[in-house]
C-alpha positions as a printed Julia matrix, in Angstrom:
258×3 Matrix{Float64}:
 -38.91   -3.34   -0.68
 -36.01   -4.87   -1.94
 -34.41   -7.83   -3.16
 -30.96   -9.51   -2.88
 -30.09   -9.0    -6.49
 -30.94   -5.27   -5.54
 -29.02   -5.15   -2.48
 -25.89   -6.76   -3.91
 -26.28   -4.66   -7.09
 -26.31   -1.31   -4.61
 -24.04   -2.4    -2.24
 -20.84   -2.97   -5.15
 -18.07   -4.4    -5.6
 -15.37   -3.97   -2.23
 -13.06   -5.02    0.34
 -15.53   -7.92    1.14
 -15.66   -9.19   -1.69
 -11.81   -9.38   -2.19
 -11.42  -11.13    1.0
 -13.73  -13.54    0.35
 -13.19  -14.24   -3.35
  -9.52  -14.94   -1.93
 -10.74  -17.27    0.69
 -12.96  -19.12   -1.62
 -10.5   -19.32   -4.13
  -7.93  -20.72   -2.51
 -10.18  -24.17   -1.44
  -9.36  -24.81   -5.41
  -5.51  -24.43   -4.37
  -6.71  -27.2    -1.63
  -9.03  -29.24   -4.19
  -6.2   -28.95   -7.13
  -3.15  -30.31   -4.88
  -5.6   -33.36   -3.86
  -6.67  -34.41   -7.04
  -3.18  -34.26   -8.46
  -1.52  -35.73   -5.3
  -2.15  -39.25   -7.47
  -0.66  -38.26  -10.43
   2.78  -37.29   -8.61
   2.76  -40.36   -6.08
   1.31  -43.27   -8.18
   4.76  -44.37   -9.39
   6.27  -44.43   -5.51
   3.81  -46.51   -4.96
   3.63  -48.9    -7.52
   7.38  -49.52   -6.96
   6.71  -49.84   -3.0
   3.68  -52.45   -3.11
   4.83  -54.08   -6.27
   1.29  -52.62   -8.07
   0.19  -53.38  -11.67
  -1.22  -50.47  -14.21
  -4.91  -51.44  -13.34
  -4.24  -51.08   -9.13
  -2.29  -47.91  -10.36
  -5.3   -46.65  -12.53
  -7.56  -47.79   -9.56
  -6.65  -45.54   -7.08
  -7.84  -42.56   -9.37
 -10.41  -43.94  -10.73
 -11.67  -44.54   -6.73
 -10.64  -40.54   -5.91
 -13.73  -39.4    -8.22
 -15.85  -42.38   -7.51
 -16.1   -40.8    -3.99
 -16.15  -37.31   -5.6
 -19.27  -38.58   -7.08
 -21.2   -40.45   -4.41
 -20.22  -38.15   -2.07
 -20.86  -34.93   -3.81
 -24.81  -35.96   -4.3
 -25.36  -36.66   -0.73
 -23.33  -33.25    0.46
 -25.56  -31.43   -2.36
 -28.74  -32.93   -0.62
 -27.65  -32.0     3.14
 -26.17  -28.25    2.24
 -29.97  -27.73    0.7
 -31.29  -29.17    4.24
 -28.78  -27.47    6.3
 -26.79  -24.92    5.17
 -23.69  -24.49    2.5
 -21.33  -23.25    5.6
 -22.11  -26.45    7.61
 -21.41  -28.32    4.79
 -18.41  -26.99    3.39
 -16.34  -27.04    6.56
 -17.39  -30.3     7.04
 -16.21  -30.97    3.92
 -12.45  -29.16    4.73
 -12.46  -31.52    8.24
 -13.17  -34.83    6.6
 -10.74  -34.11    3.59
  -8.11  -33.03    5.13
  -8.51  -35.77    7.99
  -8.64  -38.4     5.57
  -5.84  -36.82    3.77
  -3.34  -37.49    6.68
  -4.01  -40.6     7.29
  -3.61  -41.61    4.14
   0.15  -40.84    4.4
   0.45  -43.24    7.28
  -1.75  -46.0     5.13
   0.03  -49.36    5.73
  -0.96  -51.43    2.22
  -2.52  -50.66   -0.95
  -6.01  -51.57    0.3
  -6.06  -48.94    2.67
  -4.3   -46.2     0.33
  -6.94  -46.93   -2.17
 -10.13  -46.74    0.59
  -8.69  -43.76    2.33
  -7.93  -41.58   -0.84
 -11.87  -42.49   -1.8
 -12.62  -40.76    0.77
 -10.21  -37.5     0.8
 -12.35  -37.71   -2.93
 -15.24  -37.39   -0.61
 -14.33  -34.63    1.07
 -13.44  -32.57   -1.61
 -16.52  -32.85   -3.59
 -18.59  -31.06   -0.51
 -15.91  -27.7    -1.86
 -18.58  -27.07   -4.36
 -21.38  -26.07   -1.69
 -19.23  -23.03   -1.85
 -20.0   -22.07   -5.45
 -23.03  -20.65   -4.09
 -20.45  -17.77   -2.23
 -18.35  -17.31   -5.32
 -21.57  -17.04   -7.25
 -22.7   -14.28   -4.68
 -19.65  -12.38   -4.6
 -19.53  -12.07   -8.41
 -22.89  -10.47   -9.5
 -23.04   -7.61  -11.08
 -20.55   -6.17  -13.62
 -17.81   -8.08  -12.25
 -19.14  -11.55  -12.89
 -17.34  -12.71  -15.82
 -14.12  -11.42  -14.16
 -14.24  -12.7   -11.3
 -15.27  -16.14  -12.32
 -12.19  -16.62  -15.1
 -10.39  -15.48  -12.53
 -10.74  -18.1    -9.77
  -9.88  -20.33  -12.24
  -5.81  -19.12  -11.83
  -6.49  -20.79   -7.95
  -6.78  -24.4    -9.7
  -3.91  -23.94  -11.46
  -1.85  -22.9    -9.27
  -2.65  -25.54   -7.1
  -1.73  -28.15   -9.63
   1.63  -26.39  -10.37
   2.41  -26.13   -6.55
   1.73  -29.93   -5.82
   3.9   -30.89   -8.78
   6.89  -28.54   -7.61
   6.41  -29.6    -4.06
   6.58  -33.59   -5.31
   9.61  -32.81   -7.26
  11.73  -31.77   -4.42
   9.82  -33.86   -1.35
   9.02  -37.45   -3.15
  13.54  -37.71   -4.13
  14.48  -36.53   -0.32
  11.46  -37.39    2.43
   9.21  -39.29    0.66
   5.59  -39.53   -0.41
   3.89  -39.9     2.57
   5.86  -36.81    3.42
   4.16  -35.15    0.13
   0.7   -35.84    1.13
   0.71  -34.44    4.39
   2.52  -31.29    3.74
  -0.47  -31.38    0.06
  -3.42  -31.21    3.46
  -1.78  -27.72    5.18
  -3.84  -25.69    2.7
  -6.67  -27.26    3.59
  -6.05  -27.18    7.47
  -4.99  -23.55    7.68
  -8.31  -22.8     5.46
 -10.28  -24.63    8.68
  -9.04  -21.39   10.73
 -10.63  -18.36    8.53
 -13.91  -19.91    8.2
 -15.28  -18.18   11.09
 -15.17  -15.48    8.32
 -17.12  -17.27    5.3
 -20.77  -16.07    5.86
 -24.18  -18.76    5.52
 -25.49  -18.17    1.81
 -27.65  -15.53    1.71
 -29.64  -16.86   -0.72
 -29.95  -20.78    1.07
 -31.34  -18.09    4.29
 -33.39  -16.56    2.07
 -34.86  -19.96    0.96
 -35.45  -21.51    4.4
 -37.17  -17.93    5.5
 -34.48  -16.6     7.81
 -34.83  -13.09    6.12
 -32.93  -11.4     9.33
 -29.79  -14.01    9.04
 -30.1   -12.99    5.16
 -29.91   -9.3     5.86
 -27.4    -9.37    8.3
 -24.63  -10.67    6.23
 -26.31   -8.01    3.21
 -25.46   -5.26    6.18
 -22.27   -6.79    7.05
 -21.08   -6.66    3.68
 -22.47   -3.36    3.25
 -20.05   -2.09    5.96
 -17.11   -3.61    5.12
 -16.99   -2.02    1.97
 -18.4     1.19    3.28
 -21.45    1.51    1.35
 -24.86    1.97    2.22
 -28.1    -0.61    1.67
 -31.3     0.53   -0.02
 -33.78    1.73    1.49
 -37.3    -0.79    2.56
 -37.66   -4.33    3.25
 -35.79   -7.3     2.14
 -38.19   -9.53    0.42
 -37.69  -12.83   -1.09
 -40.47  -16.0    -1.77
 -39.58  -18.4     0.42
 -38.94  -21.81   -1.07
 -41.58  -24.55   -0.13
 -39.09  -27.3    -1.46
 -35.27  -27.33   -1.5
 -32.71  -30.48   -2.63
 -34.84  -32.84   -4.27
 -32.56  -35.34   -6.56
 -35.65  -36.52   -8.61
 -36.0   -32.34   -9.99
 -32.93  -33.18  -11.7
 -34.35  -35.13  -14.17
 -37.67  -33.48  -14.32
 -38.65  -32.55  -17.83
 -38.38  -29.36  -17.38
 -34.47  -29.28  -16.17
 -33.72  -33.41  -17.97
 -32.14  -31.81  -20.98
 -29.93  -29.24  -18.87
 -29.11  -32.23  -16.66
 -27.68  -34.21  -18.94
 -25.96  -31.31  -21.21
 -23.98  -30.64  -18.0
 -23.18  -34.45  -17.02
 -22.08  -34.93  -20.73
 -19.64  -31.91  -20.28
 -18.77  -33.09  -17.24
């Protein structure tokens, strides 16, 4: 028998993996430009709806209290029905919300419509589980410091962009050119595979080893030999284990940080 650490370990490091870390990476391209969309259009539109600092403030301050709410209930329904699911309905809801923020008609709406785009973009973290997948093994540290070059250069590209689109178009022009990425990333996620290890949880061993083998060819390498075998989880996505006394202290070190 085998397990997935094994089969990942055996398998290596390959063209998969490239394509993938690439894909995966760039939703932080996607998640970078919307987060800083507010930074580069808050003075338009204090100007246009005659706004004071706290409605300014508000409107970011509303992005992450979506991020928040949002990202908890996603969390709870990938564990119940899959990280793929999830995270493309994550990509469809942000980058729907996303447009029609740029057609928003006061500063209510703006504010209510960008709360959820904050929505949306906290489901990009059901993908972690991918990243996490992709980098075991001697490339982990790597490949982790590296992804974080996709954030940045998201938050350099939606500055650039404002500085040439808010003086000519506008910023309603800004934010729907800031959704593309996260549109055209809609189209390769026929690509993405389920998390092996949320399959390997719910006891769908054969979906589990059929993206191991489709890995495995892709990169031209060969699986070990035997069974896969993994304990099946009895319990997946309960909040409450979060503050269980055996995880309360890693909770909260990681909200603090946070």
């Amino acid at each position: 028998t085998f397990t997935v650490e094994e089969a990942v370990e055996t398998i290596g490091f390959g063209r998969f993996h490239i394509l993938l870390f690439l894909i995966m990476g760039s939703t932080g391209v996607a998640e970078a430009m919307e987060i800083m969309l507010i930074a580069v259009v808050s003075p338009l539109i204090r100007c246009e709806w005659q706004l004071q600092d706290w409605q300014v403030a508000l409107v970011t301050t509303m992005v992450f209290f979506g991020y928040m709410v949002f990202s908890i209930v996603l969390g709870l329904l990938a564990d119940r029905y899959g990280r793929w699911k999830i995270l493309l309905l994550s990509f469809l809801w942000g980058a729907y919300f996303s447009l029609l923020t740029s057609f928003a008609p006061s500063y209510i709406w703006f504010v209510f419509l960008r709360a959820m785009v904050g929505g949306g973009v906290s489901g990009h973290a059901q993908g972690e589980e991918n990243k996490q997948i992709i980098a075991m093994g001697a490339c982990f540290n790597s490949i982790l410091s590296l992804g974080k070059v996709f954030w940045l250069a998201g938050s350099m590209l939606i500055i650039g962009l404002a500085s040439v689109v808010n003086p000519t178009i506008g910023w309603r022009w800004l934010i729907r050119i800031a959704s593309i990425p996260g549109i055209l990333l809609i189209l390769v996620f026929k690509f993405i595979p389920e998390s092996v290890r949320y399959n390997i949880s719910t006891g769908n061993v054969e979906a589990a080893l059929a993206t191991l083998q489709r890995i495995a060819k892709m990169n031209g390498a060969a699986m070990p030999e035997g069974v896969l075998r993994e304990p099946t989880k009895e319990r997946r996505g309960r909040f409450k284990d979060l503050v269980h006394p055996k995880y309360l202290r890693t909770t909260l070190q990681i909200w603090i940080i946070w």
